[in-house]
N, C-alpha and C positions, 0 to 999 in steps of 0.2 A: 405115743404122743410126744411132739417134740416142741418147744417154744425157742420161738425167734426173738432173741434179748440183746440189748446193747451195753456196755458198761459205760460211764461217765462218772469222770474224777480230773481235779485238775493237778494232781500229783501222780506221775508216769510208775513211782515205785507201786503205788497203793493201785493203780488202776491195773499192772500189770500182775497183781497179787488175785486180784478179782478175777481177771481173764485168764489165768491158768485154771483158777477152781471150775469159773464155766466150762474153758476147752475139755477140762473132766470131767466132764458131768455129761451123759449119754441121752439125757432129756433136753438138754439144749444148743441153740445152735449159735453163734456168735455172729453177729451181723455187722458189725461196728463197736470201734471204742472212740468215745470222746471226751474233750479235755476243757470243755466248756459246755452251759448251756445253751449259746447260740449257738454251738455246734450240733449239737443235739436238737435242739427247736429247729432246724435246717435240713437234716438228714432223715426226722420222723416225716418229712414232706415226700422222702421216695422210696423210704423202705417199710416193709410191713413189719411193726414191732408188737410180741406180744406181752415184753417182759424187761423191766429198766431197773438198772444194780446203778443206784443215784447216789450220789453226795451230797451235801449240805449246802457246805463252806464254799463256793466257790465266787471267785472275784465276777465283777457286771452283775450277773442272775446267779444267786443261790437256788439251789435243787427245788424249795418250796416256790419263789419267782415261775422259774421255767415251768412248771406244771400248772400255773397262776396262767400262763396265756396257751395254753396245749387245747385244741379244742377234741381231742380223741384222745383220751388218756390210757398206754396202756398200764399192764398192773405194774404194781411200783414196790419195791425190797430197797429202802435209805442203808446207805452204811455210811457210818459217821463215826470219828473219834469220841466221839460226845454222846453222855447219855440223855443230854438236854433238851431235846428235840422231839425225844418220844411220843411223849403225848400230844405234839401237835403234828405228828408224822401219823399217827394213828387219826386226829381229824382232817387227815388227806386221803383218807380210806386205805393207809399204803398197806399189801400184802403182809410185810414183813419191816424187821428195824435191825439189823446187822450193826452190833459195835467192833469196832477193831481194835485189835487184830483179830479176825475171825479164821476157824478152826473151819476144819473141812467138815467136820461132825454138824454146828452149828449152820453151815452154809446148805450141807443138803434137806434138813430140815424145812429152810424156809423156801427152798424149791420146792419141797413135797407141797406144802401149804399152795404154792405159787400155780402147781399142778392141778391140783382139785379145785381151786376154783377155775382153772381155767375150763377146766372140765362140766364145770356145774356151769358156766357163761355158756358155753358151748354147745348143753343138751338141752337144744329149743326144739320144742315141740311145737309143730303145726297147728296142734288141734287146739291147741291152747291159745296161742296164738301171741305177738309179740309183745316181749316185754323188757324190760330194764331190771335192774338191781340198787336198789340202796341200802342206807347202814342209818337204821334208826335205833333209841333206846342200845346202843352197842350190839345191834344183832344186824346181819345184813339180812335183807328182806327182798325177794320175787315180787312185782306188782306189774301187773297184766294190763297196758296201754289203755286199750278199752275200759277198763274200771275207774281210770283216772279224772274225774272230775274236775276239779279245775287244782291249782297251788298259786297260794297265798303267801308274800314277804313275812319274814317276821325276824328283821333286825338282821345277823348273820345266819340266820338260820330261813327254810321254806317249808310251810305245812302240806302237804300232799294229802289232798282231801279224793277218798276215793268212797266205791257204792256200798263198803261194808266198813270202812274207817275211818280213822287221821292217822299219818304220821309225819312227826317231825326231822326233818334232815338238816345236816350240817352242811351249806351249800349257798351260791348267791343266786338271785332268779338269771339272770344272764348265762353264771355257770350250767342249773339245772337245766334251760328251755335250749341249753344244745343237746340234751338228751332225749329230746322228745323229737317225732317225727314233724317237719315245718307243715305237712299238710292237715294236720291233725288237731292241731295248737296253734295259740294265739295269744301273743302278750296285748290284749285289751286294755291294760292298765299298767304305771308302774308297778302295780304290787299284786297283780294277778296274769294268769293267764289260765285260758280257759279251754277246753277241750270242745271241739266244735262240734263234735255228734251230740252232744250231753247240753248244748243250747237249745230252749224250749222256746224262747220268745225274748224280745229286745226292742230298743225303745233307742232316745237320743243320752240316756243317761245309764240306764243300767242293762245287764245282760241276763237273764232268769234262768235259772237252773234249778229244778224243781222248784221248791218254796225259796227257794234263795234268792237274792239278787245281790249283784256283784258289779261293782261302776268302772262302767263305762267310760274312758277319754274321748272326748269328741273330737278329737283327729283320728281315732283309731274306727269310726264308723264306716267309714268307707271301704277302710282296711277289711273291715270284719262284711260287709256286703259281698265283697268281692270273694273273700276266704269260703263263704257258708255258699257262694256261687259253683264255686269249683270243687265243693264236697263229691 
């Protein structure tokens, strides 16, 4: 198994310090180095990435910015001078948090980590059928499209209400609803959207989901006509 990774850093010493460790490293394959995030938000437009050795600090878009507008994110290893960042690096789902100067010891590490999940994203079963990943409660979590009932805002965070739970994610709706397939799903609402198999019956105000009901915008009816048309 090999990953396609890019590095970005807008210091040429630290970034070429990174691209030596990857050039050695026999799992990956270096695709690009950039020295900004608009370089980077520019180049994930024609190259297939499956793995980003990010920086923080950088001038325009800091590391957390640029993945702020990334609508395909791949996984993400922060290296930063700073250990300040961590735990809001960790609420960016990031694989890994690299501090510098980093050891070749501590860098294959979070490759190995970088590997197994790509590995676990990668063993999609058919028969199961498809699905996403998220990180609720600090655990990341498999939830199976089909079970997904509708998710609801809640502040910075979205509830993903499905046919055997809830769970809470760290995520905006706009972020989440590029995760979901657009014929499947339907932002009916600003603070919902709703999975259109799992619609039982709807009116000019609410949309029913077993005992539930969930409101409707009445600009979005038409919308949703035409959606539940083309199931």
């Amino acid at each position: 198994m090999t990953l396609n990774c890019v590095v970005v850093d807008d210091s040429a010493i630290q970034r070429l310090s990174i691209v030596k460790l990857v050039e050695n490293h026999p799992a990956l394959n270096l695709i690009a180095e950039y020295s900004s995030a608009l370089e980077t938000k520019n180049g994930l437009n024609t190259h297939q990435v499956d793995l980003i050795f990010l920086d923080i600090e950088m001038p325009v878009l800091n590391g957390f910015e640029l993945l702020d507008v990334l609508n395909n994110k791949p996984q993400i290893i922060f290296v930063t001078g700073k250990t300040e960042y961590a735990f809001k690096a960790f609420n960016y789902d990031a694989t890994d948090y690299l501090h510098k100067p980093i050891t070749r010891e501590r860098f294959n590490v979070a490759v190995e980590k970088a590997l197994e999940q790509h590995k676990l994203t990668q063993d999609f079963n058919e028969e199961e059928g498809e699905h996403i990943f998220v990180k609720s409660n600090l655990k990341k979590r498999k939830v199976y499209i089909k079970d997904i009932k509708w998710i609801e805002a809640l502040g910075d965070y979205v509830k993903l209400v499905t046919e055997e739970n809830s769970l809470v994610v760290l995520s905006t709706m706009k972020s989440f609803e590029k995760e979901l397939p657009e014929n499947k799903f339907l932002r009916i609402h600003k603070s919902y959207i709703v999975n259109l198999d799992k619609i039982d019956r709807f009116n000019s105000k609410n949309v029913e989901v077993g005992a539930y009901e969930i409101p409707l915008s009445r600009n979005k009816k038409t919308q949703l006509v035409d959606a539940l048309n083309n199931i």
